[in-house]
N, C-alpha and C positions, 0 to 999 in steps of 0.2 A: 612603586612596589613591583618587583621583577615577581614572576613565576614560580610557583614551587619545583614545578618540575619540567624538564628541559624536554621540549616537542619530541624529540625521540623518544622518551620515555610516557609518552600517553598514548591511548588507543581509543579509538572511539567505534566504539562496539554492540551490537544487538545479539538477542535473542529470539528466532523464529521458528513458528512450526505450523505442525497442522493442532488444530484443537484439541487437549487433552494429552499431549507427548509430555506436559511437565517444562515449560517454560518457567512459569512462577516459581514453582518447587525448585530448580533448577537456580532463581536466581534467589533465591532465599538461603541458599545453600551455601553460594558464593559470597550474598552480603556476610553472613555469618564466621566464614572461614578465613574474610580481608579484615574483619574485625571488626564492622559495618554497624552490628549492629550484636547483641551477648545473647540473643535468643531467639532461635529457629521457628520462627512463621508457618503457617501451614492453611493449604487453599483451603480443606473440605469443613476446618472449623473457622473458618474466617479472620484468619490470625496472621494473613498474608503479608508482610509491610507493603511492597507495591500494589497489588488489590486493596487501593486504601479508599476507592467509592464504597458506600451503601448496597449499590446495585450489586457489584462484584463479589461484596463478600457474603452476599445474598445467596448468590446462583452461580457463585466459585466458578468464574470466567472471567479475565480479563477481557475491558471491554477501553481502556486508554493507554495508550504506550506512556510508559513510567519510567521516566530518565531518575538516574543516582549514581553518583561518583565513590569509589572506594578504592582503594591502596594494597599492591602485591610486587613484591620483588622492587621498591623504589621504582614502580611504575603507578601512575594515575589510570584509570580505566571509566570512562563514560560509556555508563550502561543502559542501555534501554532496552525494558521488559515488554515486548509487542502483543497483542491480542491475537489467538488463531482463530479465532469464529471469522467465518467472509463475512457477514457483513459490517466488519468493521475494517476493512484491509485498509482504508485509509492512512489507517495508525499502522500501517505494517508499511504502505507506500512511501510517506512520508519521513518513516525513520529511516529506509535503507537508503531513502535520494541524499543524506545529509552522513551517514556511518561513511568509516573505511571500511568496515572488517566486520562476518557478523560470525556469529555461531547457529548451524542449522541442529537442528534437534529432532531425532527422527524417533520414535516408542521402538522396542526391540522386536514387539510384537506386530504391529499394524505397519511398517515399515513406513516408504515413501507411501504416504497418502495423499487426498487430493488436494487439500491447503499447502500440505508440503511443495508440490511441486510448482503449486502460483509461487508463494514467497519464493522457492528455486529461481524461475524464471524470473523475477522483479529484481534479485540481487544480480542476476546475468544481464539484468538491462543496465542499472547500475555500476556494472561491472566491480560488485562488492567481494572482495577475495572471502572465500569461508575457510573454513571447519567444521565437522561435525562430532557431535556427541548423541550416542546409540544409548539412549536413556531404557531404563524399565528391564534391566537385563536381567532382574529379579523376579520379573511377572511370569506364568505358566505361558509356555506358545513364544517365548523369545527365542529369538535366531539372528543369531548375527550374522552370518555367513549372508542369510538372502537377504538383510537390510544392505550390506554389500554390491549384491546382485540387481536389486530393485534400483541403486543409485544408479549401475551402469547402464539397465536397461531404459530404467524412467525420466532419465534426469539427461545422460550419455555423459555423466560425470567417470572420473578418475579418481577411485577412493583408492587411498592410501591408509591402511590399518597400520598402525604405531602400538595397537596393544592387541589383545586375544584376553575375550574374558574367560576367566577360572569355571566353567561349567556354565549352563544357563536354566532360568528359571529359580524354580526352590533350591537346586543344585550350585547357586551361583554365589560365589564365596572371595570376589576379588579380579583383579586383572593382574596379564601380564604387560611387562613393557619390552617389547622384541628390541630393543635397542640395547639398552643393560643391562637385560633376560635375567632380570627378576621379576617375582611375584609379589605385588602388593595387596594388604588385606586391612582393611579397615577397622581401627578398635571398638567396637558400641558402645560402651564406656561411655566413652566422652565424646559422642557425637559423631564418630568420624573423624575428629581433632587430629588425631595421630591415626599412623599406619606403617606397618612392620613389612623388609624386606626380608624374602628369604628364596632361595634356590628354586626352579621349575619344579613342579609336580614331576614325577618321571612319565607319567600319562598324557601328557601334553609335549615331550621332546622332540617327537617328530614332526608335529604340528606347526612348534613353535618356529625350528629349523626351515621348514617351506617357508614361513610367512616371512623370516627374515631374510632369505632368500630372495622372493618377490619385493621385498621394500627397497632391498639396496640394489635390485636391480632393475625398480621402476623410478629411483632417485637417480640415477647413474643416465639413465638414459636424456635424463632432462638436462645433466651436466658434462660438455666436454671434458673436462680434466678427470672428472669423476668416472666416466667412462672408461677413459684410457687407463687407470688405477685398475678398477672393475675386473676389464678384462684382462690384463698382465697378470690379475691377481693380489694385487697389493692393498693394504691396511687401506680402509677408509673410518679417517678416526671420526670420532663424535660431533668436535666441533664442525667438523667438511661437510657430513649428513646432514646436523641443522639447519647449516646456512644454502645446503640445497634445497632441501626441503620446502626452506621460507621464500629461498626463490621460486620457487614451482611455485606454491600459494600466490604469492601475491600475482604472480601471471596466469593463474588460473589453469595452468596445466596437472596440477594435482592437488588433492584435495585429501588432507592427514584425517584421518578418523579415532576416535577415541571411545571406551563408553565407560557403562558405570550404572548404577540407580541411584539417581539426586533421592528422592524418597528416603533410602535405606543407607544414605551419606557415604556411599561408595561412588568414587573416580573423579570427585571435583575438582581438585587440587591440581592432580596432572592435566586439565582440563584448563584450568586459568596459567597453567605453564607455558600451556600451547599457545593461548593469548598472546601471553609477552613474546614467545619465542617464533610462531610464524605469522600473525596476524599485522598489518601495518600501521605503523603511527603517522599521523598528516604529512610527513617528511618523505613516506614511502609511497605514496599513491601520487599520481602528474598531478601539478598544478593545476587550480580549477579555472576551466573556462569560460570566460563572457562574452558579453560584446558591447561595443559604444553606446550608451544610453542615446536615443534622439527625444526631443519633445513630441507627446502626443495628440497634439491636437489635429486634426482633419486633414487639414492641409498636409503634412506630413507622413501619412498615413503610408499610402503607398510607397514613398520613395523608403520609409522602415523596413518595410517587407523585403526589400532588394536590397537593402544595408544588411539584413541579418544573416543574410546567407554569404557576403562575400570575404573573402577571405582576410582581407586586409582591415576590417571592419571586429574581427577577434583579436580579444584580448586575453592574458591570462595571470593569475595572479598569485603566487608560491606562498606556501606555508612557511612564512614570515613574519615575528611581530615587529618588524620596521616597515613592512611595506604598508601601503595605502590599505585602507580599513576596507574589509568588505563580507559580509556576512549573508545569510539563506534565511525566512522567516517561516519554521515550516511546521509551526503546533501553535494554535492562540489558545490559551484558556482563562476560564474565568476564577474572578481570585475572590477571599469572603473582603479583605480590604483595599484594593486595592480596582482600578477599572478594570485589569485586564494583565495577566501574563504573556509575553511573547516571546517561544522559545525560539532560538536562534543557534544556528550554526556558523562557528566566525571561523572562513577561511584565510585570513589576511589579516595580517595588521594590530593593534591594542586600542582597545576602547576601555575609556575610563569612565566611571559616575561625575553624572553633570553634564560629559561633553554630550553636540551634536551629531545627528546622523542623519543622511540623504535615504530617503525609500523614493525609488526610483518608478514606481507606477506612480505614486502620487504626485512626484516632485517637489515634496513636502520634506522640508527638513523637521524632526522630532528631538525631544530634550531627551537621555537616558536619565531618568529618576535614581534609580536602584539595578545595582547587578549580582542575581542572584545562583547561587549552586541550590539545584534542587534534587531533593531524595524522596520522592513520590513526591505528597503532597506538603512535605518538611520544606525548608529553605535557608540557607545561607548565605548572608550579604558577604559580595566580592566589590574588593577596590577594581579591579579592572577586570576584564576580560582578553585572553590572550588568542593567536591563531592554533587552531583546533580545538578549543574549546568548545562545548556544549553547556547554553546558559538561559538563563529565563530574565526579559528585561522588563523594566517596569517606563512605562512612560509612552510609547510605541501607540497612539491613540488610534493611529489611521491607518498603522498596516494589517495586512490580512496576510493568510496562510499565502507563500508563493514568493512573497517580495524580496526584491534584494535591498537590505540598507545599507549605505556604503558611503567612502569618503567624497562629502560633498566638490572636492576640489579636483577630484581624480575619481568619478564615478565609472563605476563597471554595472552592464546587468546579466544577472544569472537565470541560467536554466530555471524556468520555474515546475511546478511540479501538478501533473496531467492527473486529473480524477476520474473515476467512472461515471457515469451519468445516473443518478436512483431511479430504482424501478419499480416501487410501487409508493401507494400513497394515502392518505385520508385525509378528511376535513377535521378540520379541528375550530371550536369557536368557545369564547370566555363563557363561564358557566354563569355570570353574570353581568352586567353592563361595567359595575364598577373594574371587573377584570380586565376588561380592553385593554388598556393601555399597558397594563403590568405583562400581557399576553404577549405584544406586539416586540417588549421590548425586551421579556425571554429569549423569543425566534429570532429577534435579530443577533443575539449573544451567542445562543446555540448553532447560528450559519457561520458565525463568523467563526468560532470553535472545529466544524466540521463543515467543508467543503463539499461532503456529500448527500447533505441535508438541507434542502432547498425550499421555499415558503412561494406559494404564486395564489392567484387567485380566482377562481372559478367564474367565468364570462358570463354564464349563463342565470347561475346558483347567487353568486355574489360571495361563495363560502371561501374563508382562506384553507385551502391546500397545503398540507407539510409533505415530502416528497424525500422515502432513503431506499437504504439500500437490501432493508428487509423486515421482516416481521419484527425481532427483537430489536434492532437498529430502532423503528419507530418507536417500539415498548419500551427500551430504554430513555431513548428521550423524552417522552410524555410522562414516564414514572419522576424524571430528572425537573420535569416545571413545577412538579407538586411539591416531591420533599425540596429539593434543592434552590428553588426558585421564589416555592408558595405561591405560584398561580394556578387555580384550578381552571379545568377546561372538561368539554367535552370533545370527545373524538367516536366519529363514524365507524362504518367498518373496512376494512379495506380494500382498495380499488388499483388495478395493475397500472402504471405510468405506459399508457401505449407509445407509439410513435408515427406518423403518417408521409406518406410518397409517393411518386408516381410511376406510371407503368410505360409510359409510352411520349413522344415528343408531342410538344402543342407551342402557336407563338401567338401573340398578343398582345395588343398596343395600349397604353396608359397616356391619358393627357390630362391634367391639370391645368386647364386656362378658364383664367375670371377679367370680366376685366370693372374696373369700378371708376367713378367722377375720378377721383385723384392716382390712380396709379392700376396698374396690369401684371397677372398671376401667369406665367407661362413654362410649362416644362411638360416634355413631349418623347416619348421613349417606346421603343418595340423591344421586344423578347423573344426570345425562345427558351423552352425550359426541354430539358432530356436527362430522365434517370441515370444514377452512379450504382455502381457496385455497392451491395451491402454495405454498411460501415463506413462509406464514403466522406460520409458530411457532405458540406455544402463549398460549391464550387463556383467561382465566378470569371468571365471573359470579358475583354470589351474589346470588339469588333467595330469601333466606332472611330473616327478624328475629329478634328479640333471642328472641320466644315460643319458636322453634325451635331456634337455635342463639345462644347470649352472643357478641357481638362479638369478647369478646378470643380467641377459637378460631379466627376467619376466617382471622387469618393464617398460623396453625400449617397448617391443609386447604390454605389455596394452596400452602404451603411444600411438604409433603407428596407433593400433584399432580404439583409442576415435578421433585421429584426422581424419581416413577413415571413420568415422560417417557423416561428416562433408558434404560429395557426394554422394549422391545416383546413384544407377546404370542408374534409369532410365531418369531424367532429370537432377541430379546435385541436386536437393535439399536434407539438411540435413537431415540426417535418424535420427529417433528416437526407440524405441520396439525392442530392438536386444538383442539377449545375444548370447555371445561369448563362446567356451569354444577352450579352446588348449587341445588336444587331443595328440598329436605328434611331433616330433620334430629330429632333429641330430645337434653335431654343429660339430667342426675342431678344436684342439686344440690351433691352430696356428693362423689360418685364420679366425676364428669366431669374430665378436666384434659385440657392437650395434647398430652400423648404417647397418651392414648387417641383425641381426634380426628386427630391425623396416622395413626394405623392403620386408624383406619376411611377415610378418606378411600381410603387407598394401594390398602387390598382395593374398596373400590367404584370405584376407575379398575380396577383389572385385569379386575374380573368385566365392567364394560361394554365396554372393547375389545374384547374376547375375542366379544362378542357384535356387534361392528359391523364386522363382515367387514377384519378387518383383513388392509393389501396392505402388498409390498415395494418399496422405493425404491432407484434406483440412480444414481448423479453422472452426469449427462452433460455432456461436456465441447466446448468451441468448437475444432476443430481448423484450423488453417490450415497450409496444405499450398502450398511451392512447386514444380515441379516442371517440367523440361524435355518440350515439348510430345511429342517422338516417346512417352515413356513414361505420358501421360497418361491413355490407356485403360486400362494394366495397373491403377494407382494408382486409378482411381475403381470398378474391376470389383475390387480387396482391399478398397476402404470399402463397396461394398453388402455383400459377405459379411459385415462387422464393422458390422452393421444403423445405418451411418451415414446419417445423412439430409442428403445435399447441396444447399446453398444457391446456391450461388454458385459460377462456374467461369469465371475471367475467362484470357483470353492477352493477354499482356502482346509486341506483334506488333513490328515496327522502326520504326513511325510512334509507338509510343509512346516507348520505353524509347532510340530512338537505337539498337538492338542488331542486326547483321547477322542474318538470319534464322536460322541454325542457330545461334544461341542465344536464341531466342525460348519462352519458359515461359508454365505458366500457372501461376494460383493460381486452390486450391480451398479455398472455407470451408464446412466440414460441423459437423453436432452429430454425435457419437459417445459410448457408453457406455464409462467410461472402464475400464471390465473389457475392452473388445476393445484397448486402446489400451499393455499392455503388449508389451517387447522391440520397440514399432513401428518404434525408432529403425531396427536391424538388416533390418528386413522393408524399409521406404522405401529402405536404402541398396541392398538387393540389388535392386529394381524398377527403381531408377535410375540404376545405373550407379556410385554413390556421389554422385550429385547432384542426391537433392534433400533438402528440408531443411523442419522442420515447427515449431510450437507450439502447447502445449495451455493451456487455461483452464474452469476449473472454467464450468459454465451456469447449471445447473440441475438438480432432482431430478424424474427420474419414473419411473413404476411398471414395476416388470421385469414383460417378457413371463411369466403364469403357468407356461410351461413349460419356462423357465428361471429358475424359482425354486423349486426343491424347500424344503421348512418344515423337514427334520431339521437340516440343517446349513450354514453360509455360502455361499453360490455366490460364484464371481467370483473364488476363489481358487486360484494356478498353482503 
């Protein structure tokens, strides 16, 4: 069975913002308008199609990126609706490492906010070409002009405006299109379904005249030919414009802006125009890059790390369905029948139901069951799977978020994809004995679903430990064992995931030797340990030769180190900022193996930490705080007591926002330790009346004031 629709004609596409700009709304609007689906959803009554968890249409927040396919212009469009709360950026990380093309979504009013510009930088990591849509140009305090100005300042993006809208706020009655320099106006009637062109307002001709001025002569400058047109003077017709334009896009030199209020079914249309017209389909972005699988086991270890970086060791594989199969595994969830969904991105190749696939961390080949298109939690069985497709497989028992599956004959592996570390945590334990098991085998479903949600176990307590990326993060999951699971449990209260490191050099010798009637235990290792730069992780050297220490033991000692990272001296929490170096060594010709240098390695990190003044680390997180101007003293006189350190404290006054003076706010961006930052919701609402409204984002790790850090036991926990 060939294809519906030919690789150029698909786009694989997201929807990103900061919380509360109308992503859902947004994509509710487009199912509707591709024909998706005959009746317009809506977050705040729970009627969302993609908010299709319980949780979500709870507390009207998407909280899992919701992939769905739908049809405009004989093009195919794989959509995925992203979560903007931080802590679920996972599902925002994940979908951009796998999209070509997203659409940013910025409120008319709040402009680039501070989730805006993570999801910014994650699609520039990606290097995901966008677009944006200036949503909410409806709401009192819209301005498009400085949502404009906040790109270039906040972002150092290059907006390119393609429309001017018809007035803003209650005043806003439509868009222009400076290109055709008509005015479009939406019917209410029928949803937004149709829309009527007709001539410029004459109160916007001068306006409109600059703006298309600046467009064709910020499009000209990114095209030689167009240029020389430009400045001679000469026609540059419509078709010349687009196809500069999509080139600028897709190299990320400029960036076409649009807006509209999804809400009020005005500017969608010309909005999924943009899609087809400058956004790229798999045929348009370079072929993805891999590199030669090696086997993993021990021995091997090292000589990988020096194959991954060498040139001749990359591979790369085009948006092809002839060439070698090779696909990204970067969402698992769980299904009511089935064991498990594995959503996948195929860059290469056709995969059909039944055949085989190589997952290349395992080296396990898997049967494909079932190949499905999925529309939130809907699904439709596919004969195959084609290159650029986005699909959910069935059968996939062993892989995890990250993997490459690919063709076992001609294997490649791919970039996999970097989580943040969670940073706070609780106990959690079965509310009965009979629960154990049912508990155990939740958490395992739920790590394997999210990457940023980790299970370990308390050394001391004996308690299991769940570990994310935030208050609701854990509230969501715990709500998720009960209804969704039917496991009951109890859970603690919350305790901040520290981290531990050292301050200063120390070295240290480890020796494991036994010796017994029939045989002898020998491995024999010196160290020195010296702190990294913040954020460093964990470094290792060997200073050593064969005289001292046989090669094949080097990588047992590193193995060894990384897992003695894992406890800090002084309470047990994970170390981070270390570098290692092996210095010295002996072994036994007879009596040496690797279970005896991985011991001695383990005791020669402990003994040297212990001597190089080891310090505690605590998350501090980016808080951004909006808040009504009269309560702004109170609000910055709570963040000094909760040893926040404020950056920035801007008011947002009537000349900016369009907003009558008594509702004039400010916004404050502070770093805070995220130990003062529990229950803060409750605290902000009582300072401000109920109105003001905050988000937090992991920073950075630094060292707790020593007098608030007692050694016997965890601080930071309520």
């Amino acid at each position: 069975m060939a294809r519906e629709y030919p690789i150029e004609n698909v786009r694989n596409i997201g929807i990103a913002a900061h919380i509360d700009a109308g992503k859902t709304t947004t994509t509710e609007r487009i199912l509707f308008y591709t024909g998706k689906k005959h009746k317009i959803g809506a977050v705040d009554d729970g009627t969302a199609e993609m908010d299709w968890m319980v949780q979500e249409r709870e507390r009207g927040v998407t909280i899992t990126a919701a992939a769905t396919t739908c049809f405009w212009r004989e093009h195919a469009i794989h959509l995925i609706d992203t979560p903007g709360h931080v802590d679920f950026t996972v599902e925002v990380e994940r979908s951009l490492r796998v999209l070509d093309g997203a659409i940013a979504l910025f409120c008319a009013v709040g402009g680039v906010e501070p989730q805006s510009e993570t999801v910014w930088h994650q699609a520039e990591r990606y290097r995901v070409p966008r677009i944006v849509f200036v949503n909410k140009m409806d709401r009192i305090g819209a301005n498009y002009a400085r949502v404009l100005e906040m790109m270039k300042a906040q972002l150092g993006a290059n907006p390119l405006p393609l429309q001017l809208p018809i007035g803003e706020g209650t005043n806003f009655a439509g868009v222009i299109d400076l290109v055709t320099q008509k005015a479009m106006r939406w019917d209410t009637a029928d949803q937004g379904q149709t829309y009527s062109e007709s001539e410029i307002p004459s109160e916007f001709q001068e306006e409109v005249e600059q703006a298309r001025e600046t467009l064709f002569e910020s499009v000209a400058v990114e095209d030689e030919i167009l240029l020389e047109k430009y400045l001679s003077g000469e026609e540059i017709t419509h078709d010349e414009l687009w196809a500069a334009v999509r080139a600028a896009t897709l190299s990320g030199a400029l960036v076409p802006v649009l807006c509209g209020s999804s809400l009020k079914n005005q500017g969608v249309q010309p909005l999924l125009d943009a899609v087809i017209d400058f956004l790229p389909s798999p045929v348009d972005v370079p072929p993805i890059e891999g590199t030669l699988p090696h086997p993993t086991s021990n021995t091997a270890r090292a000589k990988r790390k020096e194959d991954a970086t060498s040139e001749e060791n990359k591979i790369t594989r085009p948006a092809d369905d002839t060439a070698p199969f090779s696909a990204l595994a970067f969402k698992v969830a769980s299904h009511p029948t089935v064991d498990k969904l594995v959503y996948c991105r195929v860059y290469s190749g056709t995969l059909r139901r039944g055949e085989s696939v190589y997952n290349v961390r395992s080296e396990k080949r898997e049967r494909i069951n079932r190949i499905l298109q999925m529309h939130a939690n809907k699904e439709a069985v596919a004969d195959a799977a084609y290159a650029g497709d986005i699909v959910a497989l069935v059968g996939l028992k062993d892989t995890k978020t990250g993997d490459t599956v690919t063709d076992a004959k001609e294997p490649i592996l791919l970039e996999s994809i970097t989580f943040p570390e969670p940073v706070i945590s609780i106990a959690i334990e079965p509310e009965r004995a009979s629960d154990a098991d049912a508990l155990e085998e939740t958490l395992e479903k739920l790590m394997d679903e999210d990457p940023t949600f980790t299970v370990g176990i308390d050394k001391e307590t004996g308690q299991r430990i769940i570990s994310g990326m935030g208050e609701l993060h854990l509230e969501i999951l715990t709500d998720r064992m009960v209804r969704e699971f039917g496991v009951n449990a109890r859970v603690s209260k919350l305790q901040v995931a520290y981290r531990e490191t050292i301050s200063s050099v120390a070295e240290a010798r480890g020796t494991h030797i036994h010796k017994t009637d029939e045989a002898g235990i020998y491995g024999d290792v010196l160290l020195t340990v010296e702190p990294l730069a913040r954020d460093e992780g964990f470094q290792f050297d060997d200073n050593t030769d064969e005289t001292q220490i046989p090669r094949q033991y080097i990588p047992f000692i590193e193995k060894a180190l990384e897992g003695a990272m894992g406890t800090g001296p002084r309470i047990g929490y994970p170390m981070q900022d270390v570098k290692v170096t092996l210095t010295d060594g002996s072994y036994h010709p007879t009596d040496s193996s690797e279970v005896a240098f991985e011991a001695a390695a383990a005791l020669a990190f402990e003994n040297a930490v212990r001597k190089a003044n080891p310090l505690l680390l605590e998350p501090i997180m980016q808080i951004h705080i909006t808040v009504p101007d009269e309560h702004v003293g109170k609000v910055i006189g709570d963040l000094n007591s909760r040893r926040a350190h404020i950056s920035e404290s801007l008011t947002q006054d009537a000349s900016e926002t369009g907003r009558a003076s008594r509702l004039t706010q400010d916004i404050i961006n502070a770093a805070i330790p995220l130990s003062e930052t529990f229950q803060y919701t409750t605290r902000l609402r009582s300072m401000t009346q109920g109105r003001g409204a905050f988000t937090l984002e992991f920073s950075h790790y630094e060292v707790v004031p020593e007098s608030l850090a007692p050694g016997a036991k965890p601080i930071g926990s309520v």
